[in-house]
C-alpha positions in Angstrom: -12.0 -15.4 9.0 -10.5 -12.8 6.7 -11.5 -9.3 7.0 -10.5 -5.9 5.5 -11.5 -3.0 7.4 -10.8 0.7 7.4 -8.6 1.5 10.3 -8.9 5.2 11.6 -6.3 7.7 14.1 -6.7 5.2 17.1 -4.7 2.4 15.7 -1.5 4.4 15.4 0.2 1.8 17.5 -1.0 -1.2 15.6 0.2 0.6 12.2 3.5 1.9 13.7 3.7 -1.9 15.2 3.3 -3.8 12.3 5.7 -1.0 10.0 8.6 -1.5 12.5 7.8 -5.3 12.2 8.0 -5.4 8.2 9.7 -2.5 6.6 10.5 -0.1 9.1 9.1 3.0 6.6 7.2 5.8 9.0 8.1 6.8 12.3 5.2 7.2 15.0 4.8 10.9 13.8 4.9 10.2 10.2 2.0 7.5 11.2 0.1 10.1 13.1 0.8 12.5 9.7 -0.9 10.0 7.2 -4.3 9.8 9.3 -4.5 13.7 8.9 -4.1 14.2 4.8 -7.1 15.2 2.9 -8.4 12.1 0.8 -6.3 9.2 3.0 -7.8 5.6 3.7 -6.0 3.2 5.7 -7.3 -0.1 5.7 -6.1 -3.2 7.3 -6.4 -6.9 6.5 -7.4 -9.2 9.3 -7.5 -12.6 10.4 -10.3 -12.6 13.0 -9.0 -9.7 14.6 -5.0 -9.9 13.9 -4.3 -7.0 11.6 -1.7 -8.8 8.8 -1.4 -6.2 6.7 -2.1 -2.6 6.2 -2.5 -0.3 2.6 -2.3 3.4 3.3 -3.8 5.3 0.1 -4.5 8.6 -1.1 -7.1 9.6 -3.6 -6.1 13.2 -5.8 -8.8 14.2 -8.2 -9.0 11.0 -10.1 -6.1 9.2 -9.0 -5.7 6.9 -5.9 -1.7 7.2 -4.4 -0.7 4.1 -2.8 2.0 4.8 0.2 2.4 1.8 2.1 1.0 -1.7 1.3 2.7 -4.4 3.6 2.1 -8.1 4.6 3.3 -9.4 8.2 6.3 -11.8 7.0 4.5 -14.9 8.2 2.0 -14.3 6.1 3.4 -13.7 3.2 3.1 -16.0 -0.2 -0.2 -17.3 0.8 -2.7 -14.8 -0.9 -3.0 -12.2 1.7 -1.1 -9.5 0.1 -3.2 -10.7 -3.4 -6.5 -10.4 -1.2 -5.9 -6.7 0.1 -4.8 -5.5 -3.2 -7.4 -6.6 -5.3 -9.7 -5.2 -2.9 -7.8 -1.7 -3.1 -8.4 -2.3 -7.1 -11.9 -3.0 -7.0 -12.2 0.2 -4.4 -11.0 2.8 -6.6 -12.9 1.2 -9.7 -16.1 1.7 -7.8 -15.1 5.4 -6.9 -14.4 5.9 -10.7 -10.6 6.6 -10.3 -8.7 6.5 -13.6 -5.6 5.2 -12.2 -3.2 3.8 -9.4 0.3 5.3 -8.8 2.8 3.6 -6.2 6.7 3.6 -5.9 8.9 0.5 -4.9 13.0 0.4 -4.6 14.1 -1.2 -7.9 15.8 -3.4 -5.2 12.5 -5.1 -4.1 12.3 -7.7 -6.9 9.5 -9.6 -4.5 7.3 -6.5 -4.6 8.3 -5.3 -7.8 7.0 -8.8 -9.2 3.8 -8.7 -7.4 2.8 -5.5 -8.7 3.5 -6.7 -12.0 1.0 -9.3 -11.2 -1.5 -6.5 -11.1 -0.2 -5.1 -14.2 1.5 -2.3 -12.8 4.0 -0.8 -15.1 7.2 1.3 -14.6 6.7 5.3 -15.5 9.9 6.4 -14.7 12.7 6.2 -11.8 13.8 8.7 -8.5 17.4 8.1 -9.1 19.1 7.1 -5.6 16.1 7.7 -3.7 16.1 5.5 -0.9 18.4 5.6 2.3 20.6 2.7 0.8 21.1 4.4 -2.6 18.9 2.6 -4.9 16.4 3.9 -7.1 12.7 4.4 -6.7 10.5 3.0 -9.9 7.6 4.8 -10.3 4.7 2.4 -11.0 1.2 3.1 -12.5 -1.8 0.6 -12.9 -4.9 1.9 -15.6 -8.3 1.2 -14.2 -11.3 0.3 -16.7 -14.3 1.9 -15.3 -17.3 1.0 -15.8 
């Protein structure tokens, strides 16, 4: 069974796990850091009770931030990462948020494309931004609320 559940300080380990599994972003301590910002949610997406895939977000006045969104490998391709961000989408309609802002390495055609999917569209770019020189686009998605 597929679930998506918020996931709270205690599950460091299973965050910080899964992250050095995928894309190595956060270190413990930068884990332990996201749990404490004002307006964070964390969720993760489970089958039965295997977390698959985590979204770490942070709503500012009437914007949500995505900062991590990731799919175990195995899982990937097979709806999963669809699931979890659709239900991020639907999350911040119902809290009346005007729009979602997320960056991705211009090298990460995958995730670039997926977001497009979502219709996400590139705002602008952080020129050499990431550890291996490439650039970081800047991504936005409009929400309709109702």
């Amino acid at each position: 069974m597929i679930s998506i559940k918020q996931i709270n300080e205690k599950d460091i380990d299973l965050c910080y796990g899964l992250d050095a599994k995928t894309i190595s972003l956060w270190s413990k301590k930068q884990w332990a850091n996201e749990f404490k910002k004002e307006g964070t949610k964390i969720f993760g997406l489970l089958i039965t009770n295997l977390v698959i895939g985590i979204c770490v977000f942070q709503i500012v006045l009437d914007e949500a931030q995505i900062n991590y969104f990731v799919v175990n490998k195995k899982f990937r391709k097979k709806g999963f990462g669809s699931y979890l961000m659709s239900y991020l989408i639907k999350k911040c309609e119902k809290l009346k948020l005007k729009k979602i802002l997320l960056e991705v390495s211009q090298s990460n055609v995958t995730a670039e494309r997926f977001y497009s999917r979502f219709d996400f569209f590139t705002v602008g770019i952080r020129r050499n931004y990431y550890k291996d020189g490439s650039n970081a686009l800047l991504k936005e998605k409009n929400l309709t609320t109702k």
